[in-house]
ROMAR-685356 format. One record per residue: x, y, z of N, C-alpha, C, O, CB in turn. Coordinates in steps of 0.2 Angstrom, whole numbers, plus 5000, padded with zeros to 4 digits. Glycine has a CB too. Layout:
XYZXYZXYZXYZXYZ...
//
This chain:
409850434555410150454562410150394567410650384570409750514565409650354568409750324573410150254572410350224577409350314576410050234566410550204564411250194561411550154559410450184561411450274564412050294564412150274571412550224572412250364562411850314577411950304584411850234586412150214590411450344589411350194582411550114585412350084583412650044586411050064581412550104578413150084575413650104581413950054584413250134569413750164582414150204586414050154593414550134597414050284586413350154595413450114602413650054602414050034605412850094606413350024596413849934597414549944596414949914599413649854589414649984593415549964592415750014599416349994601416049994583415650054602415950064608415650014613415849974609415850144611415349984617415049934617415849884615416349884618414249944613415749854611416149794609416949814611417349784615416049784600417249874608417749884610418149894618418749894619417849924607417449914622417449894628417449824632417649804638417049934628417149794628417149714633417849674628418049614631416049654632418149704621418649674619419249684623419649644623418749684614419249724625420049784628419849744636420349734639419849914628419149734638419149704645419449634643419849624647418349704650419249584638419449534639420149504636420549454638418949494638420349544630421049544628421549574632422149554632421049564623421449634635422049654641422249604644422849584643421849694648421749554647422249504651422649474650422949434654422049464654422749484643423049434640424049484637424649464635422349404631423849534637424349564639424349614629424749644626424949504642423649594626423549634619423749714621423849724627422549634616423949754618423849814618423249834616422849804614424149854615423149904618422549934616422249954610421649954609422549964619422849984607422849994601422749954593422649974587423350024601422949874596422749824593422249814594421849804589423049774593422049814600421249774600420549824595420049794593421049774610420749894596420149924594420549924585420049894582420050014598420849934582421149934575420949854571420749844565421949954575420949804578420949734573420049734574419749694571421549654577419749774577418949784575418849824571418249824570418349794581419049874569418849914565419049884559418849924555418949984567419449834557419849774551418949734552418549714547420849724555418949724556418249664556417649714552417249674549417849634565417349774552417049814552417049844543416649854539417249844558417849834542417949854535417649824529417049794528418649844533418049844525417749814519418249734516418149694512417749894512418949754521418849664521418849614524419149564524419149634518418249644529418149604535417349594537417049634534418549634540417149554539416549544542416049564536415749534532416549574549416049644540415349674539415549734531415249784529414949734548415949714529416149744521415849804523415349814520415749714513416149864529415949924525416749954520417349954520415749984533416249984517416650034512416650084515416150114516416450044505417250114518417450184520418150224519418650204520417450194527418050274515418750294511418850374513419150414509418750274502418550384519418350474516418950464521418950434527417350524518419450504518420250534522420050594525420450624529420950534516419450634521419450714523419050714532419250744537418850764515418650674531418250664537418650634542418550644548417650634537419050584541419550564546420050604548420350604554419750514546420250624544420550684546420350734554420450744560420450714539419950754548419450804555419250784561419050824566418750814553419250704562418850674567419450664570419350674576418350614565420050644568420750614571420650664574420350674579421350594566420950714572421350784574420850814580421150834585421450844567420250804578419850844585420350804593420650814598418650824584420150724589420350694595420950694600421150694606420350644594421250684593422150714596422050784599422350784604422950734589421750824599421750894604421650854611422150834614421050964601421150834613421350804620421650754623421750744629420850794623421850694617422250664620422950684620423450644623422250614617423050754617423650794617423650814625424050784629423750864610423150854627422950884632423250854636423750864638422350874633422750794638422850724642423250714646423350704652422950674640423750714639424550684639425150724644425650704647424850704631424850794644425150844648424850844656425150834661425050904645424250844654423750854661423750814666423650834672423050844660424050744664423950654670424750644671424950594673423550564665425350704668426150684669426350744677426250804677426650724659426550694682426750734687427350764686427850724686426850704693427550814685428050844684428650844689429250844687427850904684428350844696428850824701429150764702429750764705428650844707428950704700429150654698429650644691430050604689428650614698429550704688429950704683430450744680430750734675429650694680430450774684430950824687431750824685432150864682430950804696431950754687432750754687432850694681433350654681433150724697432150684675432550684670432150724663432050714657432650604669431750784667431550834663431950854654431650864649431750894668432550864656432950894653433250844647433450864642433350914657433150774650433550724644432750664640432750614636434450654651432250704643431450674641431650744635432050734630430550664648431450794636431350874632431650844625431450844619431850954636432350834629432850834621432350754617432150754611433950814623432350724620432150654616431650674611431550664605431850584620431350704614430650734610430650784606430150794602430150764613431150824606431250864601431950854595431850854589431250924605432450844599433050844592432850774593432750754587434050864594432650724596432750664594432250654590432350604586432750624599431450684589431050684583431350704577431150674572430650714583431750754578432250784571432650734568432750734562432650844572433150694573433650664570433250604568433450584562434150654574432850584571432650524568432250514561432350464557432250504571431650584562431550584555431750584548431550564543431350624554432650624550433150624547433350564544433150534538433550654550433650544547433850474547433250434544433250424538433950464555432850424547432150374542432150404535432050354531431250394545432150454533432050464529432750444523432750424518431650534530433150464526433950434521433750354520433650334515435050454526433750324525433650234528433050224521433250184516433150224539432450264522432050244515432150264510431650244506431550264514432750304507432750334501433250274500433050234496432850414500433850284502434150214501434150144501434250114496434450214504433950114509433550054506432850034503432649984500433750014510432550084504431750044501431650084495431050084492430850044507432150124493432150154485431750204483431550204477432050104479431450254488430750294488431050344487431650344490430150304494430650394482431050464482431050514488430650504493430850494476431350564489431250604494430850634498430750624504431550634494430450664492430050674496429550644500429250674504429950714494429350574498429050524500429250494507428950484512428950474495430050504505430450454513430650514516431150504519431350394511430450584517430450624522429750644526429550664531430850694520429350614520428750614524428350554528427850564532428350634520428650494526428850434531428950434537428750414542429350394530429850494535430250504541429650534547429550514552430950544540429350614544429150654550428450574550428850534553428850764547428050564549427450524551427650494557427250484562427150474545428450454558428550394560428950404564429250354566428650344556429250494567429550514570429550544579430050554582429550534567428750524580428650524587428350444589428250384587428050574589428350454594428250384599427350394602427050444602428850394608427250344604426450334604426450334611426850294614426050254601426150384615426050414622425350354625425450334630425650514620424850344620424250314623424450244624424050204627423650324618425050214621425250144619425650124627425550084631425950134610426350184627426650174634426350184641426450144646427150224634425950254641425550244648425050174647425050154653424950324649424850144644424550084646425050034648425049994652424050054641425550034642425949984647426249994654426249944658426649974644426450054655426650054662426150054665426250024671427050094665425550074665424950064669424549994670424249974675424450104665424649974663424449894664424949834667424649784670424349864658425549844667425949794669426249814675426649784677426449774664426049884678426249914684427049914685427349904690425949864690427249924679428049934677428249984681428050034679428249954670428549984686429050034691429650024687429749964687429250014698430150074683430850054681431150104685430950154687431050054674431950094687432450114689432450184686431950194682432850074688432950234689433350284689432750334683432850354678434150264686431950334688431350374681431550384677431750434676431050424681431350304671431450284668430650304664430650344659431750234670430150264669429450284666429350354667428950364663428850234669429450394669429450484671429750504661429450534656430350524681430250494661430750474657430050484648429850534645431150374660430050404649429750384642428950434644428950474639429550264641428450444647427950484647428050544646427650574643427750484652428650584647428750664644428850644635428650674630429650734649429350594636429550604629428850594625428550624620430250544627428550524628427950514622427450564619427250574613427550474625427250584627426950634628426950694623426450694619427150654634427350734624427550794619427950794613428150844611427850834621428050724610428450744604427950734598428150734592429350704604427450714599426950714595426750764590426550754585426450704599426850844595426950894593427450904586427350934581427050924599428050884588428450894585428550864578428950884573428850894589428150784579428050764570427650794568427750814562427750694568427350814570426750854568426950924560426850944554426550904575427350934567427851014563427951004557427851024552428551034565428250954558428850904554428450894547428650904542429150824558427850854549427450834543427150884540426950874535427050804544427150954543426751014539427251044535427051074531426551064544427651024537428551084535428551054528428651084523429451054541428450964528428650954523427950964516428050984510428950894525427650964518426950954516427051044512426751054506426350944523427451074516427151134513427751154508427651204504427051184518428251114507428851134503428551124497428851164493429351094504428051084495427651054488427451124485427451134479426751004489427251164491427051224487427451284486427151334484426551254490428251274486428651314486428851384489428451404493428451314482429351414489429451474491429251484501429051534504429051534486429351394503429151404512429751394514430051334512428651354517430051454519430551444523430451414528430151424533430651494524430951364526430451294534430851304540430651284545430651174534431451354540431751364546431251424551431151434557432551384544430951454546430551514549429851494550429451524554430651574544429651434546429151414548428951364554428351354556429151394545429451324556429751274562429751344568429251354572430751234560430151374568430151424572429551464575429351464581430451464569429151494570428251524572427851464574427551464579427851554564427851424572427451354575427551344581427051334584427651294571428251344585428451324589428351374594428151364600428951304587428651434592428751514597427851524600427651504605429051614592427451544594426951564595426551514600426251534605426651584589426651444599426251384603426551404611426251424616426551294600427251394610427351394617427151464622427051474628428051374618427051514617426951584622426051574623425651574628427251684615425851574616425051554617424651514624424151534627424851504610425051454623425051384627425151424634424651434637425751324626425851444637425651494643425351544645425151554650425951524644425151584639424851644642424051604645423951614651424651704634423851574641423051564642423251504649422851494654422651514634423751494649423751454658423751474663423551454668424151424660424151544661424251604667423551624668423351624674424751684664423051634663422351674661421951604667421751614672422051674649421951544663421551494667421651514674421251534678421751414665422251504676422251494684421951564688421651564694423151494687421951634684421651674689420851674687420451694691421951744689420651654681419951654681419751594686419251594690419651634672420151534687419651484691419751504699419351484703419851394690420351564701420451604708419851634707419551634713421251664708419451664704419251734704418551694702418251734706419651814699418151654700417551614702417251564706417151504705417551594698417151604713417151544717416551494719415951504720417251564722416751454719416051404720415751384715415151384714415551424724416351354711416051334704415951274703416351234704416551344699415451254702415351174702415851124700416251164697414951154697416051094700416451024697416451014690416851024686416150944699415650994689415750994683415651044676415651034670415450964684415451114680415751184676416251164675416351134669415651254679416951174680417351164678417851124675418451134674417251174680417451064673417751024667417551054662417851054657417650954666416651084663416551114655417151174653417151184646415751144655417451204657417651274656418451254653418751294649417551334665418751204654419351164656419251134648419651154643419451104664418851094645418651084638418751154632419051164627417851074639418351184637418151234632418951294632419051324626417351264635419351304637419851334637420151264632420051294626420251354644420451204631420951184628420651184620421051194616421151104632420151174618419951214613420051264609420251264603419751214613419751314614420051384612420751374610420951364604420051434618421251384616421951384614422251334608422851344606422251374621421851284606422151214599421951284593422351314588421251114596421251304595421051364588421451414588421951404584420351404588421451464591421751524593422351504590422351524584421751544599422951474593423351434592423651454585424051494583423151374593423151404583423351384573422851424569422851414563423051284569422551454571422351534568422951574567423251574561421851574573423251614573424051654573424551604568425051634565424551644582424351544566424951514561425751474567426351474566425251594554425351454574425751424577425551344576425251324571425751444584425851304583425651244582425151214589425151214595426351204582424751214586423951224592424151124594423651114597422751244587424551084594424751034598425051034604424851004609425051014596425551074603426151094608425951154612426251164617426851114603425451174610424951254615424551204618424051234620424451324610424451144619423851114621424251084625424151084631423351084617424851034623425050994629425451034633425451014639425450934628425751104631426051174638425551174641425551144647426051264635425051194638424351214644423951124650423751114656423451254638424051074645424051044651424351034656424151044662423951004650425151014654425550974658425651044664425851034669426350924654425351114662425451164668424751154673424851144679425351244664424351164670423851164672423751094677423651114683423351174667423751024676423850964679424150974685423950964690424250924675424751004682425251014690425051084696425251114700426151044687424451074693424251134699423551104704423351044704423951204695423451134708423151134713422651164714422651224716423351154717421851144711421251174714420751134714420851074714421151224710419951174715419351144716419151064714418851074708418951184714419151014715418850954711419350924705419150894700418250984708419950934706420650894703420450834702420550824696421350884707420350794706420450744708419850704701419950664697420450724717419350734702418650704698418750734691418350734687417650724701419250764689419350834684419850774680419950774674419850934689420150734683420850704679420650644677420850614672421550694684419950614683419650524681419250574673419250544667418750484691418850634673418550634669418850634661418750594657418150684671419250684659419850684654420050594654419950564649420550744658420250564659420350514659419750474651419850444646420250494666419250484653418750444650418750484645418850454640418150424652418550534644418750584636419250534633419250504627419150684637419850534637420250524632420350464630420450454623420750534633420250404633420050334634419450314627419550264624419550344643418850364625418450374622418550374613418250344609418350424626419250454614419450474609419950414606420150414600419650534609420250384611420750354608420350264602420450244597421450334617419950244606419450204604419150204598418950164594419050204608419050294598418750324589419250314587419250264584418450414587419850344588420350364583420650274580420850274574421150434587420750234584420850164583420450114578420650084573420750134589419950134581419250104577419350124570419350084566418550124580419350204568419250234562419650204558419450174553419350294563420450204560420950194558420850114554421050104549421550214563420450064558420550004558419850004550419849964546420449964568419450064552418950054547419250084540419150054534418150104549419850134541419950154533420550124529420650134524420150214532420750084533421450034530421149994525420449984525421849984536421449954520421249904517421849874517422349894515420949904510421649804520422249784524422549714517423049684518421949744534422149724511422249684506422749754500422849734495421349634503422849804502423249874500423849864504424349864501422849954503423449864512424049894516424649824515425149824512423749904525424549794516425049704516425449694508425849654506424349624515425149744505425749734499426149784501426649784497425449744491426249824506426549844508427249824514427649854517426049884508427049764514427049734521428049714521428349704526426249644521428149714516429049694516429349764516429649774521429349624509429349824512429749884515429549884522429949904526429749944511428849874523428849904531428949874536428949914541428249924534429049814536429449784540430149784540430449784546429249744539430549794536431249814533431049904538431149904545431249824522430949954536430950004538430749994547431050034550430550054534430349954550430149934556430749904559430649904565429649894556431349884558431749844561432249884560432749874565431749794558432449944553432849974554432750044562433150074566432749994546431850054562432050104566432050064574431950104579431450184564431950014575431949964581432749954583432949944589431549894580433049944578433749924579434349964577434949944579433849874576434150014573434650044570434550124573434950144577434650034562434050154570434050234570433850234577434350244580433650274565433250234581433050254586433750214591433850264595432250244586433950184592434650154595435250214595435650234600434950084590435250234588435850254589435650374590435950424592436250214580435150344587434650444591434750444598435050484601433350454590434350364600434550384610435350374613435650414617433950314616435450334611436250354612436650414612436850444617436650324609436750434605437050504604436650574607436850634608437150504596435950554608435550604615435850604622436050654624434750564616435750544624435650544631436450514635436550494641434950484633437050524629437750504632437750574637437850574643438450514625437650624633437850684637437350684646437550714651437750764631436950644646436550654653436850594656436550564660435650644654437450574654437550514656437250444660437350404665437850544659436550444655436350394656436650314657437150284654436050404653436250284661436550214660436350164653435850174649436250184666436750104652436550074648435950044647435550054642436950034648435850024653435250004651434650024653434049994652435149964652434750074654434250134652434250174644433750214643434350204657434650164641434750174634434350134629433950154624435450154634434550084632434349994629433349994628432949984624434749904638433350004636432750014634432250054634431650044633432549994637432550134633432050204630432050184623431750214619432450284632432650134621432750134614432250084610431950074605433550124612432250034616431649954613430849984614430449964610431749854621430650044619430050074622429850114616429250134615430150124629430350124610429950184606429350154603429450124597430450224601428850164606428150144600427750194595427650254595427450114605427750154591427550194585426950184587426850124590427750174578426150224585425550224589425150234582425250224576425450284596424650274586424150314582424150374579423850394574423650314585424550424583424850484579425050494571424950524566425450484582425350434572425850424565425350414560425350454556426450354565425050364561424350364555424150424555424250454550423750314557423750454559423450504559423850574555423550604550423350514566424450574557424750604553424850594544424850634539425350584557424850534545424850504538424350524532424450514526424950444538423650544537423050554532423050614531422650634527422350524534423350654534423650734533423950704524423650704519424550774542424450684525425050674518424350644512424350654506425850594520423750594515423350574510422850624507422550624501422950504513422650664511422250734506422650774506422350804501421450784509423150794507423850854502424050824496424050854490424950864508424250744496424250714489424150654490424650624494424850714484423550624487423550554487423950524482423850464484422850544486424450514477424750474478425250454481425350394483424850464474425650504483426150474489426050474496426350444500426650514488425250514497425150494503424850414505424950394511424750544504424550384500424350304500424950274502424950254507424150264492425650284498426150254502426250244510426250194514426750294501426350334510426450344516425950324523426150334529426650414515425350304520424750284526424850204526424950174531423850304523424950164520425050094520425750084523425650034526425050064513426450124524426750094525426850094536427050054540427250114519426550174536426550184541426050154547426250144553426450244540425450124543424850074546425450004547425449984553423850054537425849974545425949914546426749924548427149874547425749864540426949974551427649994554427149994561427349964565428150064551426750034563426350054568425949964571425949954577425850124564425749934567425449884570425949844571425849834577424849864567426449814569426849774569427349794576427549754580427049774563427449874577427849904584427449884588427649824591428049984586426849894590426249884594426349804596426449784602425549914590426249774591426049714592426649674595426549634600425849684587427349684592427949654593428449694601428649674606428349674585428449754597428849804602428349794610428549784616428949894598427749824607427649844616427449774621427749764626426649904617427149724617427249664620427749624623427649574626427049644617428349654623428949654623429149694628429649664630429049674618429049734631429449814634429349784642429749814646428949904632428949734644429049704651429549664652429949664657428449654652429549624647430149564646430749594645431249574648430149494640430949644641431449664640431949714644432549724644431349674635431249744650431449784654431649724660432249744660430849854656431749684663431649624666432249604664432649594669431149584666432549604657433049564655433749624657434149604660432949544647433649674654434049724658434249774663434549824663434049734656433749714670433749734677433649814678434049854682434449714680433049844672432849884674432049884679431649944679432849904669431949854681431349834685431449874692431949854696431149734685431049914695431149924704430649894706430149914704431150004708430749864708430349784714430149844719429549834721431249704719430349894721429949944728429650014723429650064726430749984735429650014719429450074715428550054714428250004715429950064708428150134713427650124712427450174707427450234708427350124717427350134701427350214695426750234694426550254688427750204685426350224698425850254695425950334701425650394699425050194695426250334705426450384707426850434701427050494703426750374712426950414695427150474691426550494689426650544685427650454684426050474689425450514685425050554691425050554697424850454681424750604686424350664691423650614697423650634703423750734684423350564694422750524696423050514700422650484703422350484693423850494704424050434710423750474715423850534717424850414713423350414717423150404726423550344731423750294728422150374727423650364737423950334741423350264743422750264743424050394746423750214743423450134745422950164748422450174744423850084751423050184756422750214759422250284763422350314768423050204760421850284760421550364759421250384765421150344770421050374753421050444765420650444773420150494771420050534766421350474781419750484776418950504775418850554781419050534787418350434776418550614780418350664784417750674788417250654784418350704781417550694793416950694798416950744800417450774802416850644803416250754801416050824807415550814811415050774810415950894804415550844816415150864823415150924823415350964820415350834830414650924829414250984830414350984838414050934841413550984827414651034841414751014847414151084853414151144852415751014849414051054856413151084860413451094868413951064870412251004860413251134872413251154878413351084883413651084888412751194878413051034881413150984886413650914883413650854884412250954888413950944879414450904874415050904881415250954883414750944865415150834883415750814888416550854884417050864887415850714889416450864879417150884877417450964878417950984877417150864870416650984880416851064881417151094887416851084893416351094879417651144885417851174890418851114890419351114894417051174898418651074885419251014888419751044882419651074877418950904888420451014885420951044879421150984876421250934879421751094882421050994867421150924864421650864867421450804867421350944857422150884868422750834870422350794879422350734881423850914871421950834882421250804886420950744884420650714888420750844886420950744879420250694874420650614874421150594874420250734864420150594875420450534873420050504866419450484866420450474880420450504861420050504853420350404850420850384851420650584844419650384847419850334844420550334843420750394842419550314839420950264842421350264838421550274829421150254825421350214839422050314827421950344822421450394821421450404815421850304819421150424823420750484825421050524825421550514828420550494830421050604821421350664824420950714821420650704815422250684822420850774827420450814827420750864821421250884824420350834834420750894815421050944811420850994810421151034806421250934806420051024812419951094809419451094814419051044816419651124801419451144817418951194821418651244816418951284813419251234828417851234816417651294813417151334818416651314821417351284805417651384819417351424828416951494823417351514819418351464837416251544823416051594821416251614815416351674814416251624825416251554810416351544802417051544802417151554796416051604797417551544804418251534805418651474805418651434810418251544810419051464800419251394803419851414809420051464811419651344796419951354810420551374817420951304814420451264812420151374829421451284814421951244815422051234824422251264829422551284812421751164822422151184835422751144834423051114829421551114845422851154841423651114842423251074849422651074850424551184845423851044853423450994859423251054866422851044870424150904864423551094865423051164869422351194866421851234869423651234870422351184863421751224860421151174864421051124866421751224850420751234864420051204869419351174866419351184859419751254873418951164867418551154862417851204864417351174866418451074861417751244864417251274866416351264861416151254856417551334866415751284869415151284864414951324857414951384857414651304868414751284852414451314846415251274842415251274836414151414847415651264844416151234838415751154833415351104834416951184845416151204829415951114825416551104822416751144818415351104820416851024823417251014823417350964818416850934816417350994827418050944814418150904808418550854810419150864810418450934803418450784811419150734811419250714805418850724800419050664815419950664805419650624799420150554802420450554808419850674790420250514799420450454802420550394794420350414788419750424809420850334795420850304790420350274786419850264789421150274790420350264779419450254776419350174777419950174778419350264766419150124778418850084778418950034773418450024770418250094778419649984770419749964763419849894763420149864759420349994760419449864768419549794770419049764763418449774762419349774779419249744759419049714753418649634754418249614750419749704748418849604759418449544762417849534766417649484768418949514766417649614768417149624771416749654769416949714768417349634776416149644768415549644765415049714769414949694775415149564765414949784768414349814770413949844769413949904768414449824773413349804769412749804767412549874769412449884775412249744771412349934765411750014768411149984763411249954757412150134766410650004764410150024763409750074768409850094774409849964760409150084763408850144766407850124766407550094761409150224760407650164771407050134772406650214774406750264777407050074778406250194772405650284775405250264779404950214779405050324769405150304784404650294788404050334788404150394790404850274794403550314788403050344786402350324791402450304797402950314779402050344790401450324795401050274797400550274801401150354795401350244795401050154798402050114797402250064795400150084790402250144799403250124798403050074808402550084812404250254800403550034807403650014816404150034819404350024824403849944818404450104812405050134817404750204819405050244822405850154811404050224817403750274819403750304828403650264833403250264817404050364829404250354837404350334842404150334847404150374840404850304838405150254839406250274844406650304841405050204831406150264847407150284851407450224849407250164850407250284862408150254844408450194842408650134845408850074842408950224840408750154852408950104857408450054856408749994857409050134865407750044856407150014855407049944847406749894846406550074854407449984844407349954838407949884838408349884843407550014832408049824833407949774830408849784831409249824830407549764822408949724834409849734834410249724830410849734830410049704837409849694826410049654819410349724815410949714812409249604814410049784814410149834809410449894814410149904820409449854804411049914810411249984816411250044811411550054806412249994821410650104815410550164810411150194809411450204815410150224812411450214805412050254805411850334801412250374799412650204800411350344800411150404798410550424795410350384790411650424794410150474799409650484798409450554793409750594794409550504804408950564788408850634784408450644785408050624781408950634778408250704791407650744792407450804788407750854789407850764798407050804784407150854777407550864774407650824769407150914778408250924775408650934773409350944775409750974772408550954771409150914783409650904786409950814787409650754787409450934793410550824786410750734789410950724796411450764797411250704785410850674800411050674807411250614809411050554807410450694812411850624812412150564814411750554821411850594826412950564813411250474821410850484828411250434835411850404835409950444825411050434839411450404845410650364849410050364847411950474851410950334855410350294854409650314858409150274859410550234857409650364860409050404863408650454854408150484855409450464871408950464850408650494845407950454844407950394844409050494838407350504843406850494840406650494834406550554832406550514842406450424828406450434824405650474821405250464825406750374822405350494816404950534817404650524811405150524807405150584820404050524808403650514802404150584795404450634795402650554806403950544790404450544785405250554786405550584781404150584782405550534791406250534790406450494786405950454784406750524794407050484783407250424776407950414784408250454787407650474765407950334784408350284789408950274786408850264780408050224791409450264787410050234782410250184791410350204796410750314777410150124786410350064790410850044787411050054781409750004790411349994792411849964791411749904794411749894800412249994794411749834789411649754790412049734793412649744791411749724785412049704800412749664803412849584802413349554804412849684811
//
């Protein structure tokens, strides 16, 4: 056991300070953890032998449930709004057509029989969701006419739909499955399942109040779970019920969002690192490389030919521009899905599923490495770049440059402000007074509203973000031989300004006649 958990710490550990120092260089992410789990193999470095497809399997798939999640949960919907309709279709007929299509492309030129090159097609028929949000995240890619809104729904959700695709076919082996009726139940039941339980989330977290933060990530876990099981228990598609219920749930509004989206963040961040690494430990990259000329052939077919001519005959009718065409069509990255997908085809039948993993591992690394490295320069080349644009405002996690910080007081009978009407006041600059809470009440004021005794009041003003300027808190106790012992702040060292006092279990913001008093805890500020 614990030489399993040291294992697991060095390589998260490593994959972490790799991804910190190869980013800068503009690696993807998905290369960086795959080309260490290649060091890790059996023909690399440390010769492990690992072949178990059944357990990566299991371990993939769990992962993909929250990076499916994720995918939905960090997509703003209202940014993505007004190309809702022409992302949906990409992800859906455009997974169909392409599959299609890949799969004639392989039966014809790389001479594989069908059912092998339809199961190429479904593996290698969505786009890598974890590959694109880091490019536009990393390279701070704003594109024209939400373009990135655009490539995030499609990535996002059509994952679901190879999925199908790969089951559908998978299940034909066994005869007498109606794939049209099967495509259908997969699809209906997910998306009704996927809703219902979102409708369900939002009044359970209405109707529990004062729930911790971090309950509620546990509870938000534990629903996207449920609904993957539940889901594919009924015989739907527990993918596509999981990215419904995120990208719903995301777009909403409640308790602790903001730490709810950083946290998933790192879940997924986490899983994507396993699912890389794994992948990079079960390849044999002296297997996969004899593979290495149809998949390249089939990589250039769907770079230049099929996915080109899928988004065109998609997106004529939204009357997109050219080069917005040009480049949803250069952006399609083949990811980690696809593999993942592929080790589904390696325990249903390992001989044709070995194909289908070897050929898919080095169509996938080669997009990654070629294609996404690429999608900066190419968007640039075709004056799709917005120079005023800020995409990270397409994701749920955007914060404004500028954020602002909230304060309160306590206003007492000899407080100068009472009895005065706010628009009276004369408030710092940037200062505004926004909640009165008068007899457990909040009050909204306006510049008439007064301020009366026993109010306690809430400002808030801008946060502090000057990055060149250094400020020192620490914290000191005073105790009974302290020199701050009853002591009036006004008395004390000029060098240090108290900015807040913790009397038991109160905290007090002091002024300069406060008496500081045997066991308070001081919070000093260095000037």
């Amino acid at each position: 056991m614990n030489n399993l958990l040291l294992f697991f710490a060095i390589v998260l550990i490593l994959c972490v300070f790799m991804y910190r120092f190869f980013s800068r260089f503009g690696v993807p992410m998905l290369l960086i953890f795959i080309s260490l789990g290649m060091i890790f193999g059996e023909n690399g470095l440390f010769k492990i032998n690992f072949n178990n497809f059944e357990l990566s399997r299991d371990i993939c798939s769990f992962a993909l449930i929250f990076i499916m999640f994720f995918g939905g949960f960090g997509t703003k919907l209202s940014m993505a709004r007004p190309v809702l309709k022409s992302a949906l279709t990409l992800s859906t007929l455009g997974v169909f057509l392409t599959a299609f299509l890949s799969a004639i492309f392989s039966h014809y030129i790389l001479k594989l029989d069908w059912q092998t090159s339809f199961l190429i097609g479904s593996v290698l028929s969505s786009t890598d969701a974890a590959s694109v949000f880091a490019i536009l995240r990393t390279h701070k890619l704003s594109l024209k006419e939400n373009t990135a809104s655009l490539l995030e729904i499609e990535s996002g959700s059509n994952d679901p739909f190879a999925y199908v695709l790969t089951i559908s076919f998978l299940s034909m082996t066994n005869g007498n499955i109606n794939i049209p009726l099967l495509l259908a139940k997969q699809v209906i039941f997910a998306l009704i399942l996927g809703y219902l339980v979102y409708r369900l989330t939002l009044i359970l977290l209405g109707r529990i109040k004062n729930l911790d933060v971090s309950f509620t990530m546990a509870f938000l876990m534990g629903v996207t779970l449920l609904t993957y099981a539940f889901t594919e228990y009924l015989g739907g598609n527990g993918y596509i019920a999981i990215y419904l219920l995120g990208i719903l749930i995301g777009n909403e509004d409640f308790k602790g969002k903001s730490e709810i989206v950083s946290f998933f963040n790192g879940v997924t961040s986490i899983m994507q690192m396993m699912i890389f690494f794994l992948l990079g430990l079960l390849v044999s990259p002296a297997i996969a490389f004899e593979y290495i000329i149809p998949a390249v052939i089939l990589m250039l077919g769907l770079t230049f030919i099929i996915r080109p001519f899928a988004i065109h005959l998609l997106m004529l009718p939204f009357r997109a521009s050219k080069g917005q065409m040009l480049l949803v069509s250069w952006a399609g990255l083949r990811g980690a899905a696809s593999v993942v997908f592929s080790i589904l085809v390696v325990v249903a039948d390992k001989q044709t599923g070995n194909i289908v993993f070897n050929i898919s591992f080095v169509v996938v690394l080669f997009s990654i490495a070629l294609q996404g490295s690429l999608v900066p320069y190419v968007a640039k080349k075709l004056n799709m770049i917005d120079e005023d644009g800020d995409v990270l405002k397409t994701f749920n996690d955007y914060s404004n440059e500028e954020d602002i910080d909230f304060i309160t007081a306590e206003i007492d009978a000899n407080h100068k402000w009472v009895g005065k009407k706010i628009k009276d006041i004369d408030f710092m600059p940037s200062v505004l007074l926004v909640l009165i809470i008068r007899n457990n009440k909040n009050l909204i004021p306006n510049g008439d509203t007064i301020i009366e005794n026993g109010d306690k009041i809430v400002l808030c003003g801008s946060s502090f973000v000057d990055k060149d300027t250094r400020i020192n808190l620490h914290e000191t106790f005073v105790d009974s031989d302290s020199e701050y012992k009853n002591k009036a702040i006004r008395e004390l060292d000029k060098s240090n300004l108290v900015v807040m006092i913790k009397r038991k279990d109160t905290a007090m913001i002091p002024n300069g006649n406060t008496i500081l008093l045997e066991n308070d805890r001081v919070i000093l500020l260095g000037r």
